[in-house]
Every structure is written in structure tokens, then in C-alpha cells.
C-alpha positions as CSV (number, residue, x, y, z in Angstrom):
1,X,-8.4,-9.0,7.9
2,X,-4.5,-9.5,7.4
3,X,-3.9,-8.8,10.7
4,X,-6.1,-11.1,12.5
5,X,-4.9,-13.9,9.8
6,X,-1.2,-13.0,11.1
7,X,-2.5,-12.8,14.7
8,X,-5.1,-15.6,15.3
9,X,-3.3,-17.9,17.0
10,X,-2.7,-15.1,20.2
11,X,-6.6,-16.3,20.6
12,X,-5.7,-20.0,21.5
13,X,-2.8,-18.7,23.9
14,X,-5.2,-16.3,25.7
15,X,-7.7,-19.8,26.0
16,X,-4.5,-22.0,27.4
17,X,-3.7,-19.0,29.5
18,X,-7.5,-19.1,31.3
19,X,-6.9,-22.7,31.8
20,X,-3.7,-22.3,33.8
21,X,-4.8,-19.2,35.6
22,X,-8.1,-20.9,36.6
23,X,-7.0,-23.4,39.3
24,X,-4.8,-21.0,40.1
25,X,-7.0,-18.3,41.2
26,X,-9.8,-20.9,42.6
27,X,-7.6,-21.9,45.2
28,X,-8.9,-25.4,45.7
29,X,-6.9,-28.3,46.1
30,X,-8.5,-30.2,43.1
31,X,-10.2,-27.8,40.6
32,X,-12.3,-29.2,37.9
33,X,-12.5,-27.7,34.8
34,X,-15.9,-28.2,33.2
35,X,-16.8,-27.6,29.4
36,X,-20.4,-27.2,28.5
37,X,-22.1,-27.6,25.0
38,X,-21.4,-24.7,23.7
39,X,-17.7,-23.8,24.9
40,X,-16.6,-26.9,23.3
41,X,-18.8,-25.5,19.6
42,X,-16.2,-22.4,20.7
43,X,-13.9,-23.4,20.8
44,X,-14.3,-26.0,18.2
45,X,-14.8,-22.6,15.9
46,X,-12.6,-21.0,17.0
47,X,-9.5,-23.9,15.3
48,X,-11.6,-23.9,12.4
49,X,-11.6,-20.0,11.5
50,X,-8.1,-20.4,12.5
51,X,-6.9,-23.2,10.1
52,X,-9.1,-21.3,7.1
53,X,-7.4,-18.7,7.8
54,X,-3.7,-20.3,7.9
55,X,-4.9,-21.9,4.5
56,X,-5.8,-19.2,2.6
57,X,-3.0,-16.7,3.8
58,X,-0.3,-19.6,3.2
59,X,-1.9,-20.9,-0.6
60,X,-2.1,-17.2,-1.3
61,X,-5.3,-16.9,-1.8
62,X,-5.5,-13.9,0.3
63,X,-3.4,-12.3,-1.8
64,X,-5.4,-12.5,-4.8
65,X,-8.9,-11.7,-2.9
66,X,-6.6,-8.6,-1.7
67,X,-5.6,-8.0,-5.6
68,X,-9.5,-8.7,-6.7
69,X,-10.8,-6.0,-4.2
70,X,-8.2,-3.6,-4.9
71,X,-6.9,-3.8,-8.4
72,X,-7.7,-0.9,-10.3
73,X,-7.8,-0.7,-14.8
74,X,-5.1,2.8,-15.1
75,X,-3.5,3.8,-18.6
76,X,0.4,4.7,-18.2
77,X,2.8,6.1,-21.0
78,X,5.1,3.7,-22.4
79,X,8.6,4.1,-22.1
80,X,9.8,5.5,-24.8
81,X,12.3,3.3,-27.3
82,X,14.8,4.7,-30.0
83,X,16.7,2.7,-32.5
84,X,19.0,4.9,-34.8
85,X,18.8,3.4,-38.2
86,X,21.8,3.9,-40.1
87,X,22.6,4.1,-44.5
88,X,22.9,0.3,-44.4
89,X,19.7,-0.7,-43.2
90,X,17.2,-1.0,-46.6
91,X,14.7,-3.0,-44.7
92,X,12.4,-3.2,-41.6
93,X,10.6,-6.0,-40.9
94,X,7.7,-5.1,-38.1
95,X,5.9,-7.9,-35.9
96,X,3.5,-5.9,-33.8
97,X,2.4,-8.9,-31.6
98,X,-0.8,-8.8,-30.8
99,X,-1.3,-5.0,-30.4
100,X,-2.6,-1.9,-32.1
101,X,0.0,-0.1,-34.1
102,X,-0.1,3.6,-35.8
103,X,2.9,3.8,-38.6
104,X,3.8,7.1,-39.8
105,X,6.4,8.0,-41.9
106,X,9.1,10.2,-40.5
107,X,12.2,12.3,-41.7
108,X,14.6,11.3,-39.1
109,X,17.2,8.5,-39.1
110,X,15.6,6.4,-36.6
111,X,13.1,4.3,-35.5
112,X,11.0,5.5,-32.3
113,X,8.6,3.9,-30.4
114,X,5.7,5.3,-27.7
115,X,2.6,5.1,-26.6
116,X,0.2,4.1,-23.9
117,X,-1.0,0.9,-22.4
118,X,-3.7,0.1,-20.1
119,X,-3.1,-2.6,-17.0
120,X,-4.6,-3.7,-14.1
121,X,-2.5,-3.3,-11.0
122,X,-2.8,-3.0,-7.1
123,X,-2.8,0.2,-5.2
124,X,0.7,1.2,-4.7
125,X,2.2,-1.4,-7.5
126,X,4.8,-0.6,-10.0
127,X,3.9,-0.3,-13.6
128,X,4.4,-3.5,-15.4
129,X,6.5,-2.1,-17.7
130,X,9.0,-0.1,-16.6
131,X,11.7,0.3,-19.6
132,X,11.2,0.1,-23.6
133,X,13.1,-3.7,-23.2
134,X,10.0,-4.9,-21.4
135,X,8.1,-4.4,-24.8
136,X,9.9,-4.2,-27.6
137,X,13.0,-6.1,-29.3
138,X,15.3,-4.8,-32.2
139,X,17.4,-7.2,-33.6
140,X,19.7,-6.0,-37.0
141,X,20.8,-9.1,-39.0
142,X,22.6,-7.9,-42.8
143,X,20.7,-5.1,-44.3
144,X,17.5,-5.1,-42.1
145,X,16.3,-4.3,-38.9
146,X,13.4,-6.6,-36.9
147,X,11.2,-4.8,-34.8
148,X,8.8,-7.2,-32.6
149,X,6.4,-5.9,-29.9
150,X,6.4,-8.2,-26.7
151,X,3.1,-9.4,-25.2
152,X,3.9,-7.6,-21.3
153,X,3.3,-10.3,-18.5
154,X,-0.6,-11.0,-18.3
155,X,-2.0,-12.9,-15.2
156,X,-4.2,-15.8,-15.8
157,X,-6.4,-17.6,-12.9
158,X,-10.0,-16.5,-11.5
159,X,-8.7,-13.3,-11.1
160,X,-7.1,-12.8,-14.7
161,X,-5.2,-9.3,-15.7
162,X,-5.0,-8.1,-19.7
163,X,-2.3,-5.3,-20.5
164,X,-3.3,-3.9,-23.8
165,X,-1.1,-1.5,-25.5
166,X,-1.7,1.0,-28.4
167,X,1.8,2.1,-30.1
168,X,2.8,5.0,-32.6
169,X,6.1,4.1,-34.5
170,X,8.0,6.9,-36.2
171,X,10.0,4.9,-39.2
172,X,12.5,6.2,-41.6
173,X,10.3,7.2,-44.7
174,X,13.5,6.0,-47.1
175,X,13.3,2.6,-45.7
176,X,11.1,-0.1,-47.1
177,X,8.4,-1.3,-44.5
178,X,7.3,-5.2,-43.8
179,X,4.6,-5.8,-41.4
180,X,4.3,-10.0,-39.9
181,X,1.0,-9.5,-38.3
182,X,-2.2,-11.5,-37.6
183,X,-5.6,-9.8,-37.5
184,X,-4.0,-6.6,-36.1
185,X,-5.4,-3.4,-35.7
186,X,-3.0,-1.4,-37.9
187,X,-3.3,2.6,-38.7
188,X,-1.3,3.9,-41.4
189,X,-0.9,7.2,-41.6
190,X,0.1,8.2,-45.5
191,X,2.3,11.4,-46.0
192,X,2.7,13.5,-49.5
């Protein structure tokens, strides 16, 4: 189908090609070129198919049929992000976004993040996220660190794409934890 949407016009220089050859190889001093009925409905489809498909491959509409068809739902790992937390940071203040989050307490000096995240994507496309900065953000400002979780790039139209992530976050278990969320799924895992 790309092809013959790259292509189609090759059709109408084969047609004008017929028409030049044709007196041509007649021989006659005044050849008349006659169109019945149903050469001029050809031809007449023939424009037509040809237009459609000049439309849809320059709107890119054929792209997104071609995404529709062969756009497939995988889970990939997410990058994982490290934040070393140092003795003047009291405070973390967490805004998971929109995602599910598992907490757990942890004994090193840092903050890690990883996980998985599910996507839709073509055959042979990149991950949409390809490094921790595509979803997460720390920002220190005084004595506490902000965490937020980015919402990855989602693709809205008839033929809509949803990246959902699940997170695990290893914090500092000497550090006090506040989570901004908003109806999230959150898992906290309580150590003794």
C-alpha cells in the first residue's frame, strides 16, 4: 500500500504514454482517438484513487492507519534513576503523578528509582522513554529534596496511546517522607 501511494502517478504517465504512442504506431495521417463509456469511468477512477491516496499519505493519515494495524501493547524496564541524598537533606517531598508507586524503606544514602512501564509502540520504534530524565525530576531546594514522576508523552486522536508506569522507590529510611498525590495507587512496604 505505501508503495503504490508513492507510485500512483507512474499509472497516468503510462495512460499519456498510450496516447502518444497510438498515432504513432497507427500510421495514419489523422488518427482519432476515441473514448467509450467506460474508459472515461477508468480513467475517471483512476484520478480519484489517485487524489485519495495523495490525501491521506500527505494529511498523515496513512501513518496512523499504519500505527493502528501495527502498534503492539509491550512492557519495558525503566531506566533506572539515582539521587544520592546527602546529611543535609531532612525531607523528601514525593509527587508520584498519576502512577502506581511501591515505597520501601532502604539503608543506603540515596534515593533510587525503577520499574516497568507498559506502551504502545510500532514495530521497530524506540522505547518512549529512553533515560530516567524522561520520567522523573529531582529538584533540592534548603533542606529537602522533590521527587515528581513525569506523565511520558501519551498520544491522543482516534488512534490514542496510554503509557502506564508502576515504580519502586528505594528512600533513605532516616529521612522523613511526604507524598502530594491524588487518588494514587500507593504500596508501602513497612520494615521493623
Amino acid at each position: 500500500i505505501e508503495l503504490f501511494t508513492i507510485w500512483w502517478p507512474v499509472i497516468l504517465i503510462i495512460l499519456g504514454l498510450e496516447i502518444l504512442a497510438h498515432p504513432l504506431l497507427l500510421r495514419k495521417q489523422e488518427p482519432v482517438l476515441k473514448y467509450d463509456f467506460v474508459s472515461i469511468v477508468f480513467a475517471g477512477l483512476i484520478g480519484m484513487v489517485g487524489i485519495a491516496c495523495t490525501v491521506v499519505t500527505a494529511s498523515g493519515l496513512f501513518r496512523e492507519l499504519e500505527f493502528a494495524v501495527a502498534a503492539e501493547s509491550r512492557t519495558f524496564d525503566l531506566p533506572a534513576a539515582v539521587q544520592p541524598v546527602d546529611g543535609a537533606i531532612k525531607r523528601i517531598v514525593l509527587n508520584p503523578g498519576t502512577h502506581r508507586i511501591n515505597l520501601e524503606a532502604s539503608t543506603e544514602d540515596d534515593v533510587r528509582i525503577f520499574g516497568t512501564y507498559r506502551a504502545t509502540v510500532a514495530r521497530g520504534d524506540e522505547p518512549p522513554i529512553r533515560s530516567a530524565a524522561d520520567y522523573v525530576q529531582f529538584q533540592t531546594a534548603g533542606d529537602t529534596l522533590y521527587i515528581r514522576l513525569k506523565d511520558p508523552a501519551n498520544k491522543s486522536g482516534p488512534f490514542s496511546t496510554y503509557t502506564r508506569m508502576e515504580t519502586t522507590l528505594l528512600l533513605p529510611a532516616d529521612v522523613r517522607l511526604e507524598v502530594i498525590g491524588n487518588g494514587n495507587w500507593i504500596h508501602v512496604a513497612a520494615h521493623r
